[in-house]
N, C-alpha and C positions, 0 to 999 in steps of 0.2 A: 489481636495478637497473631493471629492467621497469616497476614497481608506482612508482618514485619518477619515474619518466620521463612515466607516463602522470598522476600526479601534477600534473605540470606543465603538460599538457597540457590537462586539466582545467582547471586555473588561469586559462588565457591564454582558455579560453573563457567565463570569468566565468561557469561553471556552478556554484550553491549545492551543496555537498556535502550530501543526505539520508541520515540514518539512518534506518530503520525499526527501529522496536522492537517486537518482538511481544509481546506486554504476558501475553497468556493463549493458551491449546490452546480453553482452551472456547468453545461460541460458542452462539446460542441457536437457530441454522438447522443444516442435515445435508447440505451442497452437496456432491455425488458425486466432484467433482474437486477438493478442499479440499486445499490446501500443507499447512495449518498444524497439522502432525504430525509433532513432532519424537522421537528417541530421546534417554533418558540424561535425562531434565529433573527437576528438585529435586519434590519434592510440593507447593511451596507456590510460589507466581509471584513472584520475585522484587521486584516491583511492592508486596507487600503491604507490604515492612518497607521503613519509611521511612528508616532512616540506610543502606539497600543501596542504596535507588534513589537519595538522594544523592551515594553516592560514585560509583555507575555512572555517574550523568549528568555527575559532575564530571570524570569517568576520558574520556568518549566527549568530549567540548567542548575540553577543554587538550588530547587528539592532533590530533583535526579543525582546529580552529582553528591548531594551530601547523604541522599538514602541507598545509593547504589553501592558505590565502596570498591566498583569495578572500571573495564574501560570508559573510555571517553564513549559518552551517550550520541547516539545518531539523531537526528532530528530529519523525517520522512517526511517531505513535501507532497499530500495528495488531494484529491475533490473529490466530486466532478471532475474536472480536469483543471490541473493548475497553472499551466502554460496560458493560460484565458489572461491570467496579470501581466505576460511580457516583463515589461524592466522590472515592475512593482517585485514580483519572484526575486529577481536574480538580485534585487537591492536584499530582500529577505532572508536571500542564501547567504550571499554575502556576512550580512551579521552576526547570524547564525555561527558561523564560522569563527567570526570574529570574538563570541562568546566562548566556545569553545567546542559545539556541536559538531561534530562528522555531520554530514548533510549528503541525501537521497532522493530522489522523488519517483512518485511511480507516475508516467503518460501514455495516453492512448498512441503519443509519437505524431500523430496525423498534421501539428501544428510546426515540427522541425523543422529548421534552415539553417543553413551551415553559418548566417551569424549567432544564431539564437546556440546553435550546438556549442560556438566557440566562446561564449561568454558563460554557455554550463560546465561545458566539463571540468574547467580546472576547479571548480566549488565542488564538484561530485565527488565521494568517498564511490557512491552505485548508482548505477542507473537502471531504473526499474522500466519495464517496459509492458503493457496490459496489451496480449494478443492471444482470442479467444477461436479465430478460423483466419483461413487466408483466403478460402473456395466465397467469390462473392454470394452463394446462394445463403450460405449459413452465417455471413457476416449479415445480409441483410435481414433473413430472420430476426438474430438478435439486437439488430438496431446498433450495430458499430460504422454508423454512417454519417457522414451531417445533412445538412436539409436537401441539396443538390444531388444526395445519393452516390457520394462521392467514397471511396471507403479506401482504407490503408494502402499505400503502395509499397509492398514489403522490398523490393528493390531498392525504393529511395531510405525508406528507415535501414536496410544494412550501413547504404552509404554513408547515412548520418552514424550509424553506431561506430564505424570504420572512424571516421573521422574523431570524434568521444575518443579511442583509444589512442590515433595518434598523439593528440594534446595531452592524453594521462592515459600513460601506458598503465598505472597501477589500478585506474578506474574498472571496476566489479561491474557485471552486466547481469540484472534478474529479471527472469522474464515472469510474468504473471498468466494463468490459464484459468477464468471459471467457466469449468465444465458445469453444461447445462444440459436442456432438450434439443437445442438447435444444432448442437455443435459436438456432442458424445461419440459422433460416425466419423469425427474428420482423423484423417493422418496428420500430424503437423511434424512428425520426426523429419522430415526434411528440413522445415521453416529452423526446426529449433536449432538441428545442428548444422545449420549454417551461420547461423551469430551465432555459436557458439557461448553461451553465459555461459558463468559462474554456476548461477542457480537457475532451476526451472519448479516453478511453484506451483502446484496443481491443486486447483481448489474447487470441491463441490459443493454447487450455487446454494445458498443460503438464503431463506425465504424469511428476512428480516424485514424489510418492507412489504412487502408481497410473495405471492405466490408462480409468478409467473416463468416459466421455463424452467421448474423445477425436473430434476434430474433424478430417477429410480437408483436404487444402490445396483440392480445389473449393468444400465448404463455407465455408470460413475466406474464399476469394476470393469465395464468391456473399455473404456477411453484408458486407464492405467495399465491394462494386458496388452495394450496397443501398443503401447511406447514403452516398454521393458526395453529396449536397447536402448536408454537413455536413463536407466538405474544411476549411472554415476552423477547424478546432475539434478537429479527429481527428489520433490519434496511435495508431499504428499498432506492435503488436509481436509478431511473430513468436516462435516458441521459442528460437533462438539468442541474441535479444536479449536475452532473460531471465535468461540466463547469464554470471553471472559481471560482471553491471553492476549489481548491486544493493547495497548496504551492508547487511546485516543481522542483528540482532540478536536471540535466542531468548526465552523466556519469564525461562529461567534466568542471562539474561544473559552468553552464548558469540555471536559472532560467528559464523553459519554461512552456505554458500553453496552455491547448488545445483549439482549434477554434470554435467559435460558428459557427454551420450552417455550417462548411465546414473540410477538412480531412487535418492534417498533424495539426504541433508545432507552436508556436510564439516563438523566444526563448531571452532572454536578452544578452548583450553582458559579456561576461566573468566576474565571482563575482571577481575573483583573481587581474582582470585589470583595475574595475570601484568601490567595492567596494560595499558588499550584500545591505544598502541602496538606492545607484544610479542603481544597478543592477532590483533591483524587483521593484522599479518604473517606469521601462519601459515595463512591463508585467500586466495587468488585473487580479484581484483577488478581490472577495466577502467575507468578512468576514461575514455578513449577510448570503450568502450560505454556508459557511464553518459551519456557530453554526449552523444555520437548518439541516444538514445533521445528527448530532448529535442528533437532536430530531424527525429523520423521523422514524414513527413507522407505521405499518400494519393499523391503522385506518387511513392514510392520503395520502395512495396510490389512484387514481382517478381508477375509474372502468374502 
């Protein structure tokens, strides 16, 4: 009763229901504190075969839309990194679309070309973009590099985001930030207000997988004291927030959710075998956390 209460709740705040789908494990960076490692997953990402990803996307759309009661549900393309599928994506957005999903994804960016830009944007409702330092020292600490030690050219990713807005001037830009140990000392108010997003999302690294680069609550409050002049634009979240407000969805296509209080997935048994209703009622979810994350701003972080 919980789960349909908060349901409702949800509703009355005209908050869009998000799925994330994690599309692949792989990614073409080695980030120290990487979620996106799951147990039990098929050898092939379900994403490859296209009458799976249709029926999933049709399974995930008819529960949302008939439990939701609100806007049109987004459907959030992430990994690993999900530019890794090229066309295989943008046939997936595509549908998506065609189903009735808003469609988003979040990328490292590192994989961008102004064809690849020009066949996403017009599919984008947002474009989410994960940039954690620009200073190569602390990119390479955290391993946002590929094997050649090649790491972000924040130049070329404006260009690309530039470009994103000309084709959809109405396309949303969010950037993503997990604050760790590597990267708590960086300035990035320059970086940010210059692509200018929408949203800027700030999030303290969560030791779901492991432990590695974890981040003290004074670090976490000296990186947010940092960038007070970017209050209008910052979304702030904590570990607790993380849990158990996310809708998501695996490689293999299992609903999973991370653990309160402890490391590793919950995961649901297969959407394709039980069916996205029977499926994501065997996994914990807040809607109540999910709208609050949405309205977490810089006055409501605890000192």
């Amino acid at each position: 009763m919980r789960q349909s209460h908060e349901r409702n709740a949800s509703r009355d705040a005209h908050s869009p229901i998000v799925i994330n789908w994690h599309v692949t494990e792989n990614c073409n960076y080695q980030c120290g504190y990487c979620y996106a490692k799951w147990s039990g997953l098929d050898r092939k990402d379900l994403i490859r075969d296209p009458d799976a990803t249709t029926a999933l996307l049709q399974s995930l759309h008819a529960h949302f839309v008939s439990a939701g009661g609100g806007p049109r549900p987004r459907l959030n393309f992430a990994g690993g990194e999900p530019l890794l599928h090229g066309r295989r994506l943008i046939s997936a957005m595509r549908l998506a679309r065609s189903i009735g999903f808003d469609v988003s994804i979040i990328t490292n960016g590192s994989l961008l070309n102004e064809r690849l830009v020009a066949d996403l944007a017009p599919e984008l409702s947002l474009l989410g973009l994960s940039i954690d330092a620009v200073a190569p020292t602390p990119l390479a600490a955290i391993g946002r590099e590929n094997r050649r030690a090649r790491q972000i050219d924040l130049a070329a990713l404006a260009g690309h985001v530039d470009q994103a807005r000309r084709i959809n001037p109405a396309l949303m830009l969010k950037i993503n930030t997990v604050v760790c140990s590597a990267n708590w000392q960086e300035d990035l108010s320059g970086a940010i207000s210059g692509l200018a997003p929408t949203r800027w999302k700030v999030l303290r690294m969560l030791p779901v997988v492991n432990r590695n680069l974890e981040v003290s609550d004074m670090q976490f409050r000296a990186f947010i004291d940092r960038h007070a002049s970017l209050e209008h634009v910052i979304s702030i979240e904590g570990n607790d927030d993380m849990v158990g407000s996310y809708i998501m969805v695996d490689p293999s296509g299992r609903f999973f959710q991370n653990r309160a209080g402890a490391s590793g997935y919950d995961y649901s048994p297969p959407i394709l075998e039980v069916g996205a209703g029977d499926a994501f009622a065997r996994i914990g979810w807040s809607a109540v956390k999910f709208a609050g994350r949405y309205a977490r701003t810089l006055s409501v972080v605890p000192a």
